[in-house]
PDBQT receptor file of N, H, CA, C and O in Angstrom, charges set to zero:
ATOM      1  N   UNK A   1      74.615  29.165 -77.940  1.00  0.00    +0.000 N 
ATOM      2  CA  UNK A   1      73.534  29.604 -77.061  1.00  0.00    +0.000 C 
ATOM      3  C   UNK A   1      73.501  31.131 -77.042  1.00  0.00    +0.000 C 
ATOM      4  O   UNK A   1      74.446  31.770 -77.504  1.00  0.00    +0.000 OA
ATOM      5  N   UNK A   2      72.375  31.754 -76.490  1.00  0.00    +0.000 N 
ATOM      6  H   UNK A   2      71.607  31.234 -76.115  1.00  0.00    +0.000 HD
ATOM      7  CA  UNK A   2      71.981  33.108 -77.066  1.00  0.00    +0.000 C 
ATOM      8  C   UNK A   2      72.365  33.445 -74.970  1.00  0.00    +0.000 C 
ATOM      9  O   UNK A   2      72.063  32.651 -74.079  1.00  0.00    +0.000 OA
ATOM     10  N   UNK A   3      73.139  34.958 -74.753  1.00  0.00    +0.000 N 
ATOM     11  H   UNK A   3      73.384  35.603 -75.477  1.00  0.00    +0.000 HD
ATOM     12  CA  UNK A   3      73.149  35.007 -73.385  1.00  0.00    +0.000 C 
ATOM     13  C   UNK A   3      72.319  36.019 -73.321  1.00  0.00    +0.000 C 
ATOM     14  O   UNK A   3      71.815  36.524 -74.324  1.00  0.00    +0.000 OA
ATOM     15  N   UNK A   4      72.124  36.367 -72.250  1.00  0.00    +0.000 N 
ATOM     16  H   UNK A   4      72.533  35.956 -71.435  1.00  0.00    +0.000 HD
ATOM     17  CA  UNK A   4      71.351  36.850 -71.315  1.00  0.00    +0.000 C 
ATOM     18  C   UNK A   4      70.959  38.233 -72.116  1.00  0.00    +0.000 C 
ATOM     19  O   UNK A   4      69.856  38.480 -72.602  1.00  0.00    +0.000 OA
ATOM     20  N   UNK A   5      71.731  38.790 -72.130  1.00  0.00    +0.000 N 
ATOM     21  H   UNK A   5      72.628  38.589 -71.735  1.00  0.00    +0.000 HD
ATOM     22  CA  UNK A   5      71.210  39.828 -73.014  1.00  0.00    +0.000 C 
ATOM     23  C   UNK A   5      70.585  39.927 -74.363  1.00  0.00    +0.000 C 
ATOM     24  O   UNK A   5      69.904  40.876 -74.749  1.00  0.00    +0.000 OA
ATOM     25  N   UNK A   6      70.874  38.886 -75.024  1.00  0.00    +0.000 N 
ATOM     26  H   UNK A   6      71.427  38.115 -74.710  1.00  0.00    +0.000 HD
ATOM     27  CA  UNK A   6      70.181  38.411 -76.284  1.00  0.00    +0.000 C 
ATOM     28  C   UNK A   6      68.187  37.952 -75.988  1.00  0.00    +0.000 C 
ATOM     29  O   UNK A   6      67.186  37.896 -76.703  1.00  0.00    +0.000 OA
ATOM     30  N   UNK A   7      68.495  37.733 -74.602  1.00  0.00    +0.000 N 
ATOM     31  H   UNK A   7      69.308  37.779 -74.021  1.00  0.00    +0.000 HD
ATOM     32  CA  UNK A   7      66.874  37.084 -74.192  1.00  0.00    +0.000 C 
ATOM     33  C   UNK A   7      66.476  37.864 -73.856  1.00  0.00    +0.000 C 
ATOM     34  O   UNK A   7      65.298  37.935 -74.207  1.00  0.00    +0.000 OA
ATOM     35  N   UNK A   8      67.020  39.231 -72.856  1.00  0.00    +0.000 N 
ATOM     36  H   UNK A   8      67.977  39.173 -72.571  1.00  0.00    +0.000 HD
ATOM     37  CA  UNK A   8      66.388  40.227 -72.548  1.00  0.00    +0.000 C 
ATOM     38  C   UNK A   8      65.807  40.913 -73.694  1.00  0.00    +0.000 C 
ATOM     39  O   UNK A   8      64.631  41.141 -73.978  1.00  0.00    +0.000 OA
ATOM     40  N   UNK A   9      66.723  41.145 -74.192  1.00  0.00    +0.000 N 
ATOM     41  H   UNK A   9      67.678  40.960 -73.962  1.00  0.00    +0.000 HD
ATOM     42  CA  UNK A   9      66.353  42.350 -75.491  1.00  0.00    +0.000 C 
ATOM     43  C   UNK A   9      65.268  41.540 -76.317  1.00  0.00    +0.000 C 
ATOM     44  O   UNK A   9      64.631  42.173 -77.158  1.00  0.00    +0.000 OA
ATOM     45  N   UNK A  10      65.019  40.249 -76.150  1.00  0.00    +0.000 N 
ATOM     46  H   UNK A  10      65.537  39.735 -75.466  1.00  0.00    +0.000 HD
ATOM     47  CA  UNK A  10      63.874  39.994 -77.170  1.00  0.00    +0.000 C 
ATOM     48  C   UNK A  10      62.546  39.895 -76.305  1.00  0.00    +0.000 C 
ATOM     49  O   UNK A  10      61.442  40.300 -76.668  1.00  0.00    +0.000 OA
ATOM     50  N   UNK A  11      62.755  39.472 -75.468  1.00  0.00    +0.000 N 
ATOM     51  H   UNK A  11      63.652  39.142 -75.173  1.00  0.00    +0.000 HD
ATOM     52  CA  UNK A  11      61.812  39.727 -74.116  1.00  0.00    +0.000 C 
ATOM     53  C   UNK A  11      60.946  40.758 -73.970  1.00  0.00    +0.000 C 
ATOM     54  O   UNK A  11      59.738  40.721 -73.741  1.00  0.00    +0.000 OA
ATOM     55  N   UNK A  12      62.274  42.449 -74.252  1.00  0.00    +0.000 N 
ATOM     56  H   UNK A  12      63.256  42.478 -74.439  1.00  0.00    +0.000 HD
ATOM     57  CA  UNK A  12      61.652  43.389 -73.362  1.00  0.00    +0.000 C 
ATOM     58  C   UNK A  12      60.954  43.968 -75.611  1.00  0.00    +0.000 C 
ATOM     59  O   UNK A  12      60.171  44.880 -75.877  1.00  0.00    +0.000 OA
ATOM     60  N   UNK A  13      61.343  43.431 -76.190  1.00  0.00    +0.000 N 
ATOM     61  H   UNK A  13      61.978  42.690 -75.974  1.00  0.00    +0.000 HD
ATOM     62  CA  UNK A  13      60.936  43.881 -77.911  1.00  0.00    +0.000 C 
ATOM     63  C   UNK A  13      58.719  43.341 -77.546  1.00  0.00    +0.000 C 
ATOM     64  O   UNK A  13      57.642  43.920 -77.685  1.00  0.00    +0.000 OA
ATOM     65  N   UNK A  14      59.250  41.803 -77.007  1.00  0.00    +0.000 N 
ATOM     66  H   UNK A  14      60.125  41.332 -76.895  1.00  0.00    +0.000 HD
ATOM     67  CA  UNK A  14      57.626  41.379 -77.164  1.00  0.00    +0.000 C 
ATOM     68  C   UNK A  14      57.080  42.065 -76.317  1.00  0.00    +0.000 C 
ATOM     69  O   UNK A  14      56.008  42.562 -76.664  1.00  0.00    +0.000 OA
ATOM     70  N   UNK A  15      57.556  42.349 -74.968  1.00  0.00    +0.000 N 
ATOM     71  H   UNK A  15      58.426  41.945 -74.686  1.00  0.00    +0.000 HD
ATOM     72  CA  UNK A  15      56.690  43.349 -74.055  1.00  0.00    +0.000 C 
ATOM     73  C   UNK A  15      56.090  44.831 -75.091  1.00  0.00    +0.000 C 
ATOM     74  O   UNK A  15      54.919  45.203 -75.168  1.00  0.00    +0.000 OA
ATOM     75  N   UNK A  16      57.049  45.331 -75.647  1.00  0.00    +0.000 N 
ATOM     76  H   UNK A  16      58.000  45.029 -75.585  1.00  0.00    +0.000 HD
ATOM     77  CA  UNK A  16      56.692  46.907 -75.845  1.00  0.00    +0.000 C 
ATOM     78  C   UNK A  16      55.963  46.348 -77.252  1.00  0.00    +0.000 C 
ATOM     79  O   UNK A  16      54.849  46.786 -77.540  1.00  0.00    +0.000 OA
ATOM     80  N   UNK A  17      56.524  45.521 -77.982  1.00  0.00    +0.000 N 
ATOM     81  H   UNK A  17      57.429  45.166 -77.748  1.00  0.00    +0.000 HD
ATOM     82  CA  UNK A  17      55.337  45.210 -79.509  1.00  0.00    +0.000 C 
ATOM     83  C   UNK A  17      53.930  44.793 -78.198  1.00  0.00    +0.000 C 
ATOM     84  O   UNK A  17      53.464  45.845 -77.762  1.00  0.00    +0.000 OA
ATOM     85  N   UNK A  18      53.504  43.991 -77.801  1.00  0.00    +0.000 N 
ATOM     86  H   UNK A  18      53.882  43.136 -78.156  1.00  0.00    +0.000 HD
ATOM     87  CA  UNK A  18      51.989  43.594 -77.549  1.00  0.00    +0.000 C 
ATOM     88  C   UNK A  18      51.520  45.095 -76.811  1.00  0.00    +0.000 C 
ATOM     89  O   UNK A  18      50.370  45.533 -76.859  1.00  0.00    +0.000 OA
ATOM     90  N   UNK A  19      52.721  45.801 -76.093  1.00  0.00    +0.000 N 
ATOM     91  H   UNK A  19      53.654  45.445 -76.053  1.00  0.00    +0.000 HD
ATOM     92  CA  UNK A  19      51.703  46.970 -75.522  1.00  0.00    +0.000 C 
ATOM     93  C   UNK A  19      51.508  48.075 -76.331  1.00  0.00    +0.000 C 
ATOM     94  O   UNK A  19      50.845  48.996 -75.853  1.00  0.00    +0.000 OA
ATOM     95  N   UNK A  20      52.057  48.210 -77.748  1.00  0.00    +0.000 N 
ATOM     96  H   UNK A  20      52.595  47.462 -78.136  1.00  0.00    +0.000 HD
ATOM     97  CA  UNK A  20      52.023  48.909 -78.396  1.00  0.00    +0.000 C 
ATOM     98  C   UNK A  20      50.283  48.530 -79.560  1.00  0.00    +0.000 C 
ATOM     99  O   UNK A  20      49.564  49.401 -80.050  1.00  0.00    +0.000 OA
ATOM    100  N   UNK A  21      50.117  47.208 -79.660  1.00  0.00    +0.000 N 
ATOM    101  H   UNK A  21      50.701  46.501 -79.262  1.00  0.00    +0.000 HD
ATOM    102  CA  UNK A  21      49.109  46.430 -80.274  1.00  0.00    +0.000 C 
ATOM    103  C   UNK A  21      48.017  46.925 -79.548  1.00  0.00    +0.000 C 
ATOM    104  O   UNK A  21      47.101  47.415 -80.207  1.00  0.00    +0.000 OA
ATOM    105  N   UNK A  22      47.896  46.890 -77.967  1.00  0.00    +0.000 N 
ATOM    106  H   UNK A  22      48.641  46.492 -77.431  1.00  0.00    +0.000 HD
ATOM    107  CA  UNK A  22      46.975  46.730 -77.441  1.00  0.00    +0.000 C 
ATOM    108  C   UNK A  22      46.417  48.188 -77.776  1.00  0.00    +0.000 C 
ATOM    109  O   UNK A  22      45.356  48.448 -78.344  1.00  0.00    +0.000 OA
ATOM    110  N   UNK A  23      47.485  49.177 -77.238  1.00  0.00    +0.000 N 
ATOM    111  H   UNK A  23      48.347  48.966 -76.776  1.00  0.00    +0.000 HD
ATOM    112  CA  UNK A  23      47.274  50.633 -77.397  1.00  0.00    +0.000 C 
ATOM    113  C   UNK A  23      46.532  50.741 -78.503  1.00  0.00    +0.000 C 
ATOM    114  O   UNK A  23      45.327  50.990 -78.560  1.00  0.00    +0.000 OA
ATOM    115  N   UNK A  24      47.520  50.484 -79.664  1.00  0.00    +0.000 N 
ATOM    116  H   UNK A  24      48.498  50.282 -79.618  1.00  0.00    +0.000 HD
ATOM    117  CA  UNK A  24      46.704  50.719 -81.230  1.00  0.00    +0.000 C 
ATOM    118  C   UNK A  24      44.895  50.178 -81.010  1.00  0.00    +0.000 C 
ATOM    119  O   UNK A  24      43.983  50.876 -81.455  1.00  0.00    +0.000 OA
ATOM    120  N   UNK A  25      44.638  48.871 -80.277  1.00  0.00    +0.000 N 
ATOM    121  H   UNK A  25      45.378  48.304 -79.916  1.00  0.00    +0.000 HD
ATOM    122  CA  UNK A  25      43.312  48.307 -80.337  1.00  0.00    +0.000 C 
ATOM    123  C   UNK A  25      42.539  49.002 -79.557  1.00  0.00    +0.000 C 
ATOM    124  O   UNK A  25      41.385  48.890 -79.972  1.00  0.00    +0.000 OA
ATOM    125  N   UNK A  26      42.610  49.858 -78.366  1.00  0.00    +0.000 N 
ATOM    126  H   UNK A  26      43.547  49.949 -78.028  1.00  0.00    +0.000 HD
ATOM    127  CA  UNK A  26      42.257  50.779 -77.648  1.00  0.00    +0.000 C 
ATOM    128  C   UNK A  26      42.112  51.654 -78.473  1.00  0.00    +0.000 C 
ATOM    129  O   UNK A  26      41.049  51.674 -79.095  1.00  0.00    +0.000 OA
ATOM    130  N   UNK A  27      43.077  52.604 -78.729  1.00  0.00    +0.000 N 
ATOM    131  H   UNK A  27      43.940  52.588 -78.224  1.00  0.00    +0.000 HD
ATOM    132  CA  UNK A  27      42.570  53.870 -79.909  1.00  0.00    +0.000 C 
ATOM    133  C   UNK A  27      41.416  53.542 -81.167  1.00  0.00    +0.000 C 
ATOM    134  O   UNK A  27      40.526  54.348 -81.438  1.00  0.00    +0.000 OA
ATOM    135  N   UNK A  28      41.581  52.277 -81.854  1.00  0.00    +0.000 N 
ATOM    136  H   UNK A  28      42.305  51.622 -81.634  1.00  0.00    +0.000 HD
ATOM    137  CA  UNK A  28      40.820  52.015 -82.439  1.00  0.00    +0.000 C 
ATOM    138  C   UNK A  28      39.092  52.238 -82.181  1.00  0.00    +0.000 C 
ATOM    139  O   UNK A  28      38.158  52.947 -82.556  1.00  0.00    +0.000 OA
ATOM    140  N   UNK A  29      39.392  51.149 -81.307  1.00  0.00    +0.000 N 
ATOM    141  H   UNK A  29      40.150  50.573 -81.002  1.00  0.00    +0.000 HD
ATOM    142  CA  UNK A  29      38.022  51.000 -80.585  1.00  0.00    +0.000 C 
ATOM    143  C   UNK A  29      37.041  52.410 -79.792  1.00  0.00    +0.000 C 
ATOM    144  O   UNK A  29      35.845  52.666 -79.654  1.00  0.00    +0.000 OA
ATOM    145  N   UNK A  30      38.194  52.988 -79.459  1.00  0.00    +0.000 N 
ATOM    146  H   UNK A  30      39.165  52.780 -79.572  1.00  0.00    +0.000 HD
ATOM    147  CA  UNK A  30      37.591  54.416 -79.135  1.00  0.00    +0.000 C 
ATOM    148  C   UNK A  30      37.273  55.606 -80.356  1.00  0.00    +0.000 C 
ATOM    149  O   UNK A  30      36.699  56.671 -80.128  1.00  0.00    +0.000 OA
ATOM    150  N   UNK A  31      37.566  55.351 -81.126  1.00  0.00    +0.000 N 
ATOM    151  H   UNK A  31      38.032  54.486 -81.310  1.00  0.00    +0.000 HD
ATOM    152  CA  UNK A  31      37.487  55.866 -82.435  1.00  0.00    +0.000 C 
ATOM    153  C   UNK A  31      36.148  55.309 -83.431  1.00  0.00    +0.000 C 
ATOM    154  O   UNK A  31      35.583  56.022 -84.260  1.00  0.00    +0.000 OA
ATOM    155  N   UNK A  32      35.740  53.631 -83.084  1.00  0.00    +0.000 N 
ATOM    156  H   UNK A  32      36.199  53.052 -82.411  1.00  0.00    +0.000 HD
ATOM    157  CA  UNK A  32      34.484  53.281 -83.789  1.00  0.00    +0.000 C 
ATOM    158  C   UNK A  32      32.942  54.091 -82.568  1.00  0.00    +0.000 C 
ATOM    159  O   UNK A  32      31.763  54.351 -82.808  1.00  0.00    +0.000 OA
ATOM    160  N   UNK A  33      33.558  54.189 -81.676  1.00  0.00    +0.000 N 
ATOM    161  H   UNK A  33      34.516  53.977 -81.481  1.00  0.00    +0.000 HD
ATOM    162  CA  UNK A  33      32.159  54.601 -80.564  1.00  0.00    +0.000 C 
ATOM    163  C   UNK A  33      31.738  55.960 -80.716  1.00  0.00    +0.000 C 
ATOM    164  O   UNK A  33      32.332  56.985 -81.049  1.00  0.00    +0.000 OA
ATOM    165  N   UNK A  34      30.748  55.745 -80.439  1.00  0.00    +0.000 N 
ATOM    166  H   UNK A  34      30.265  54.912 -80.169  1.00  0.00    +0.000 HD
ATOM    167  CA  UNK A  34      30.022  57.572 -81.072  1.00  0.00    +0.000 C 
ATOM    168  C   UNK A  34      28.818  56.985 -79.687  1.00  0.00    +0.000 C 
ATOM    169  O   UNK A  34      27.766  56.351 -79.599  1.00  0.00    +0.000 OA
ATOM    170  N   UNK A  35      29.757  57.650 -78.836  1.00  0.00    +0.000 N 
ATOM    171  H   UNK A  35      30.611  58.164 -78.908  1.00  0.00    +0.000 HD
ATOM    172  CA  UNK A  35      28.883  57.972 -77.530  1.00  0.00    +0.000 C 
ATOM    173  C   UNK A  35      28.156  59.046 -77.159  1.00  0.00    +0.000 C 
ATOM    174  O   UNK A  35      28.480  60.135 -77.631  1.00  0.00    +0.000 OA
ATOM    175  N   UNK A  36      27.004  58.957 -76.219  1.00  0.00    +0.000 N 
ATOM    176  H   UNK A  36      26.740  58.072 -75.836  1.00  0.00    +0.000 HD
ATOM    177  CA  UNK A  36      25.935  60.034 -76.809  1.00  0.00    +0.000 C 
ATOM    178  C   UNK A  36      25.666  59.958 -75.070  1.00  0.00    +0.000 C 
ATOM    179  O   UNK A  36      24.931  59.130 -74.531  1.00  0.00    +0.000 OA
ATOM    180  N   UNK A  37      26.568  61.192 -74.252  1.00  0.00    +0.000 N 
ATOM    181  H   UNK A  37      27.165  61.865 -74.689  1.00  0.00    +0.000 HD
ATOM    182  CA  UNK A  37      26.077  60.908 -72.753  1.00  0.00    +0.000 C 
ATOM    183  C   UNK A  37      25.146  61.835 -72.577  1.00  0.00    +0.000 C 
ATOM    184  O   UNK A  37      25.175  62.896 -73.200  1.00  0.00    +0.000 OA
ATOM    185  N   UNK A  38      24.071  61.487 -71.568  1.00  0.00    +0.000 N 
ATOM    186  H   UNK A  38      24.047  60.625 -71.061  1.00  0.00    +0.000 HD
ATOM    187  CA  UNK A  38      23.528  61.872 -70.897  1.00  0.00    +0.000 C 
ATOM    188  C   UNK A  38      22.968  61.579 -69.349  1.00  0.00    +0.000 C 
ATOM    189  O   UNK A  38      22.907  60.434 -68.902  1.00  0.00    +0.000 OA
ATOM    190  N   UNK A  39      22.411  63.218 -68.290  1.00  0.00    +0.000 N 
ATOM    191  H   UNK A  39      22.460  64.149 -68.652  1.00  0.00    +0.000 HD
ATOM    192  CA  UNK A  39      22.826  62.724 -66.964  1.00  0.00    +0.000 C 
ATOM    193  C   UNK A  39      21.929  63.155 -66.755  1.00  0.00    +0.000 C 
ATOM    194  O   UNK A  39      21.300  63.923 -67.483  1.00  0.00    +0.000 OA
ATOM    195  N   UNK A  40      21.479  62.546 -65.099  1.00  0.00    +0.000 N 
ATOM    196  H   UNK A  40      21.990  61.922 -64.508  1.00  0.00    +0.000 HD
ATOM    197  CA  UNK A  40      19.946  63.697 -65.011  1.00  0.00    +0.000 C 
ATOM    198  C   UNK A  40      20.481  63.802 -63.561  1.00  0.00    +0.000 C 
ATOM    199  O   UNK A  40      21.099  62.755 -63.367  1.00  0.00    +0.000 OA
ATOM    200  N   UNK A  41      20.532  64.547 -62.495  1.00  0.00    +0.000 N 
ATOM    201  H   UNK A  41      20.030  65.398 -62.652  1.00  0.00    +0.000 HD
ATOM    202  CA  UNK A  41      21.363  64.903 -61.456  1.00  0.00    +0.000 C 
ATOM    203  C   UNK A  41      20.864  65.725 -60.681  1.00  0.00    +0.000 C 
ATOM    204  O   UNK A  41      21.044  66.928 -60.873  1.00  0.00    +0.000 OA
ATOM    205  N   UNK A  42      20.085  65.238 -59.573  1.00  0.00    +0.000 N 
ATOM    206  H   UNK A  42      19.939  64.261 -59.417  1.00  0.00    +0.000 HD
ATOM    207  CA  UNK A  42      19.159  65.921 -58.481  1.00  0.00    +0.000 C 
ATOM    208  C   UNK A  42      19.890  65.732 -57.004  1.00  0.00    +0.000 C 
ATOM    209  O   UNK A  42      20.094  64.675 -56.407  1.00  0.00    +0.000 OA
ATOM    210  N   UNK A  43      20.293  67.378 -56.513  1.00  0.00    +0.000 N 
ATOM    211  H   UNK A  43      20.127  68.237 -56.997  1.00  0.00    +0.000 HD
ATOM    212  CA  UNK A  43      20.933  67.146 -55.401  1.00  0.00    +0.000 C 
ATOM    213  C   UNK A  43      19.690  67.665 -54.190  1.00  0.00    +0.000 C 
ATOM    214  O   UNK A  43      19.147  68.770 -54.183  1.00  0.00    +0.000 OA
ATOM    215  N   UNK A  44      19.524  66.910 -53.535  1.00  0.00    +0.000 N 
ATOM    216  H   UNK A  44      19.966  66.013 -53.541  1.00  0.00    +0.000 HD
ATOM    217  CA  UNK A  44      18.672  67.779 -52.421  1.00  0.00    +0.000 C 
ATOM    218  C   UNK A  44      19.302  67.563 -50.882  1.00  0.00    +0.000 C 
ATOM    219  O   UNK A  44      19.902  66.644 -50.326  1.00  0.00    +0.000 OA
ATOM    220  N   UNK A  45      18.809  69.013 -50.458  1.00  0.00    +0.000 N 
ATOM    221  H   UNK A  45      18.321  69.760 -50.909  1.00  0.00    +0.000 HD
ATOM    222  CA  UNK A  45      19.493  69.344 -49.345  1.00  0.00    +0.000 C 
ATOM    223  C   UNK A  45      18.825  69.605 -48.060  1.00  0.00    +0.000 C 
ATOM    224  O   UNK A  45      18.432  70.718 -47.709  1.00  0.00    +0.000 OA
ATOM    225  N   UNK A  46      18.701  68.370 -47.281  1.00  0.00    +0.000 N 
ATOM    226  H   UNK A  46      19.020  67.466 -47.566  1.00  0.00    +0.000 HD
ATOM    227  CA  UNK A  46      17.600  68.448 -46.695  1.00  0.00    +0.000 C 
ATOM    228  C   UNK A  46      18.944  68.311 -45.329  1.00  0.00    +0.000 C 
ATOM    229  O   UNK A  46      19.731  67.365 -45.286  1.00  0.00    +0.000 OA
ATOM    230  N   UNK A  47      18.939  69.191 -44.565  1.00  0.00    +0.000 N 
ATOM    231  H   UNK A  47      18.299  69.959 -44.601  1.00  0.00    +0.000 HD
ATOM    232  CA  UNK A  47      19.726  69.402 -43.224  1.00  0.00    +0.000 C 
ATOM    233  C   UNK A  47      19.119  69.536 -42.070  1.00  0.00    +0.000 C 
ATOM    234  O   UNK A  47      18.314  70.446 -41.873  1.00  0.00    +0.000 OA
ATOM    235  N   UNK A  48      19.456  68.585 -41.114  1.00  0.00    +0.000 N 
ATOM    236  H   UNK A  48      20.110  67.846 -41.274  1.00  0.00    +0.000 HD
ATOM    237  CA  UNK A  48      18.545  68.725 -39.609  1.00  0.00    +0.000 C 
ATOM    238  C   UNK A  48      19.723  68.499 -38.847  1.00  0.00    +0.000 C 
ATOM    239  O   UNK A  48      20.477  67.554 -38.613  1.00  0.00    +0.000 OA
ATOM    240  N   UNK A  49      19.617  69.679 -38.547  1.00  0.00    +0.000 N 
ATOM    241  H   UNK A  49      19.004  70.447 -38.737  1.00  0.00    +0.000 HD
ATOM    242  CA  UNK A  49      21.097  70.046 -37.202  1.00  0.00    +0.000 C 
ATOM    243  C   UNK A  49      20.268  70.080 -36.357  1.00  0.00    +0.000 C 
ATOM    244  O   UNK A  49      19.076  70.385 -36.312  1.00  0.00    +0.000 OA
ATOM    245  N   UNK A  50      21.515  69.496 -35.200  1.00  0.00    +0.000 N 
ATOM    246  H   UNK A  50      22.483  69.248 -35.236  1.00  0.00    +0.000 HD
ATOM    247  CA  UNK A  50      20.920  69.431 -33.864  1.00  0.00    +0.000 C 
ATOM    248  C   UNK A  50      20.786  70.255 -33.287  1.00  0.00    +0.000 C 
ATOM    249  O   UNK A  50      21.618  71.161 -33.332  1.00  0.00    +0.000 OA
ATOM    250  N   UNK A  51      19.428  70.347 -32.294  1.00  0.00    +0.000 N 
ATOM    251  H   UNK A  51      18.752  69.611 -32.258  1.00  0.00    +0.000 HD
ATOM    252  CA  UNK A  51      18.828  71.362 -31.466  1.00  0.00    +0.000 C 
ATOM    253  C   UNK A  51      18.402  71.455 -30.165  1.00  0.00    +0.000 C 
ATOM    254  O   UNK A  51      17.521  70.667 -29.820  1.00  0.00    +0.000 OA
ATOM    255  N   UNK A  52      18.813  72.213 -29.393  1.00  0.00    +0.000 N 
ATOM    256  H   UNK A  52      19.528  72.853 -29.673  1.00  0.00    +0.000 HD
ATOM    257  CA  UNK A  52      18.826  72.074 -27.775  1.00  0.00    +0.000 C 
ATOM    258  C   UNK A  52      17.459  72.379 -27.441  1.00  0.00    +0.000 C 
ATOM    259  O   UNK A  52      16.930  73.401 -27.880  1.00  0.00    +0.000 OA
ATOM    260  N   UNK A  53      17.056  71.844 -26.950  1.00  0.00    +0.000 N 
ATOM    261  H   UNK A  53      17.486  71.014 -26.593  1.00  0.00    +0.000 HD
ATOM    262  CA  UNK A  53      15.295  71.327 -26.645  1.00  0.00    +0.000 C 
ATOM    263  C   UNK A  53      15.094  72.734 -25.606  1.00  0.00    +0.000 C 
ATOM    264  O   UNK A  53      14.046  72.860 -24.973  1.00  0.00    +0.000 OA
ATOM    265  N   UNK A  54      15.948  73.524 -25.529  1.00  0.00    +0.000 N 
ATOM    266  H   UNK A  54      16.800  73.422 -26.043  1.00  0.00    +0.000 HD
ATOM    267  CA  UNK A  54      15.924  74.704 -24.101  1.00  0.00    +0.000 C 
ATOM    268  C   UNK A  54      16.585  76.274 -24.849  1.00  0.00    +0.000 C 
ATOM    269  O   UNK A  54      17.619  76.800 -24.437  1.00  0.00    +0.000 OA
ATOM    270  N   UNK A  55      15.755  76.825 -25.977  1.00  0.00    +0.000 N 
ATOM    271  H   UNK A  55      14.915  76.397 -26.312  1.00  0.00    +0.000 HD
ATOM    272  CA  UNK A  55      16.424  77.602 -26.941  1.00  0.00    +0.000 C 
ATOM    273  C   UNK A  55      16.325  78.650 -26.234  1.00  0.00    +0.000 C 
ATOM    274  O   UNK A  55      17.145  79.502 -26.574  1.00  0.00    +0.000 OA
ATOM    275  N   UNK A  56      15.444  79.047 -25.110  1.00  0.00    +0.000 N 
ATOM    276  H   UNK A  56      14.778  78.354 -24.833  1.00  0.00    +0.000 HD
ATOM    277  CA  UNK A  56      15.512  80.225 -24.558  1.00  0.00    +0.000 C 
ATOM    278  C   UNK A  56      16.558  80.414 -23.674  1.00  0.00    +0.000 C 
ATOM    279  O   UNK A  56      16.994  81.543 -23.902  1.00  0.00    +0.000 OA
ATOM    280  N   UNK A  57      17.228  79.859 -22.725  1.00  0.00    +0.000 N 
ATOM    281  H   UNK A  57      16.875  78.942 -22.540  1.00  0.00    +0.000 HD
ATOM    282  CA  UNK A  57      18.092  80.410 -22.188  1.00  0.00    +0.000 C 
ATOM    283  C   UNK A  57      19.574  79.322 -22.865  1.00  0.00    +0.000 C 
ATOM    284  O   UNK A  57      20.132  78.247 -22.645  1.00  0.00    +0.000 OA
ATOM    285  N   UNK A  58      19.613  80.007 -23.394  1.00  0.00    +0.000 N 
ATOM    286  H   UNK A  58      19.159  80.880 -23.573  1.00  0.00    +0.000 HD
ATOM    287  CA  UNK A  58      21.420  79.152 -24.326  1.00  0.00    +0.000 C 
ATOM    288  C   UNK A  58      21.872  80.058 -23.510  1.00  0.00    +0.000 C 
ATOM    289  O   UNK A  58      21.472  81.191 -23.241  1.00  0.00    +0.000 OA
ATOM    290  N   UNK A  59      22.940  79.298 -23.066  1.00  0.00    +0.000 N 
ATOM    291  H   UNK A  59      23.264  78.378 -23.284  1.00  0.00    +0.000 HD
ATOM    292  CA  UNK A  59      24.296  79.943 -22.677  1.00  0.00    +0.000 C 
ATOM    293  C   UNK A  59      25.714  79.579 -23.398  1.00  0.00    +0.000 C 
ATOM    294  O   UNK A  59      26.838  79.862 -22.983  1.00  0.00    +0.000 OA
ATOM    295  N   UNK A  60      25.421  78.994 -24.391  1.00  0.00    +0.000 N 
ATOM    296  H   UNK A  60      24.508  78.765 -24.728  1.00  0.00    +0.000 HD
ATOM    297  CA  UNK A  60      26.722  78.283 -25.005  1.00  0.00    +0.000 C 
ATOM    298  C   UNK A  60      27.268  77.452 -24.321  1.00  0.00    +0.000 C 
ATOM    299  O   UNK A  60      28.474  77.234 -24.437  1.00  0.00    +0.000 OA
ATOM    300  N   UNK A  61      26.294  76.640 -23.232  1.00  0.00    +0.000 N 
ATOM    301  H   UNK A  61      25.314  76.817 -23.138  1.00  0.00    +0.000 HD
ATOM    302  CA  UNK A  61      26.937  75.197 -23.163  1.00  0.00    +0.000 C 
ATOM    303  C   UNK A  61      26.356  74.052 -23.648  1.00  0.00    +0.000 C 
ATOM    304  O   UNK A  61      25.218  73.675 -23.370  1.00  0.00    +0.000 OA
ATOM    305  N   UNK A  62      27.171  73.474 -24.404  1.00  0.00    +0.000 N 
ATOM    306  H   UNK A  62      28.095  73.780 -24.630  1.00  0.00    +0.000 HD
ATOM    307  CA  UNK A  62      26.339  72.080 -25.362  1.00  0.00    +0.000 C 
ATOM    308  C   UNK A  62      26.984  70.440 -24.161  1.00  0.00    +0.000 C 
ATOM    309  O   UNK A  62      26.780  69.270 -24.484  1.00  0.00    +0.000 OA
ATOM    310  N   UNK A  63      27.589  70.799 -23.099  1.00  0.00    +0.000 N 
ATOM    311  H   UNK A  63      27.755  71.749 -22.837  1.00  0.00    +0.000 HD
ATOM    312  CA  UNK A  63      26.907  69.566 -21.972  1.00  0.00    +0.000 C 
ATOM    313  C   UNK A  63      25.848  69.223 -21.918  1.00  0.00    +0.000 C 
ATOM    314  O   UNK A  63      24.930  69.984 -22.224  1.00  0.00    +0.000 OA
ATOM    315  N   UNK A  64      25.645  67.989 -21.518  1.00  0.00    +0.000 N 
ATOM    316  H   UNK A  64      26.390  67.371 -21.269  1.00  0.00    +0.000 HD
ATOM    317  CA  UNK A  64      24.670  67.229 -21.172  1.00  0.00    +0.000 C 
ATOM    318  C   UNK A  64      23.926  67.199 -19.651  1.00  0.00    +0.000 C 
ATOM    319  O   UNK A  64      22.996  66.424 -19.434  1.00  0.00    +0.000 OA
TER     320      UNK A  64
């Protein structure tokens, strides 16, 4: 019988071979794409702060 460490080590071989495959299929695949971005990006700034209905005599109290 094969112990414990014999299963690990083949265990942790298939882990790093398939993530090494996948990687390779990722790079690949990013390598056939010939991406062509474009953005169109309209910020507008439309701000309505609040306003004390009594602008003539402010005293700097914002109570109610």
């Amino acid at each position: 019988m094969h112990s414990f460490g014999y299963r690990a080590n083949a265990l942790l071989t298939f882990a790093v071979t398939i993530l090494a495959l996948m990687c390779a299929m990722a790079s690949f695949s990013d390598n056939l794409s010939h991406p062509s971005p474009s953005s169109n990006v309209q910020v507008l700034l439309n701000i309505n702060w609040f306003q004390n209905g009594n602008d003539a005599g402010n005293s700097g109290n914002d109570e109610c």
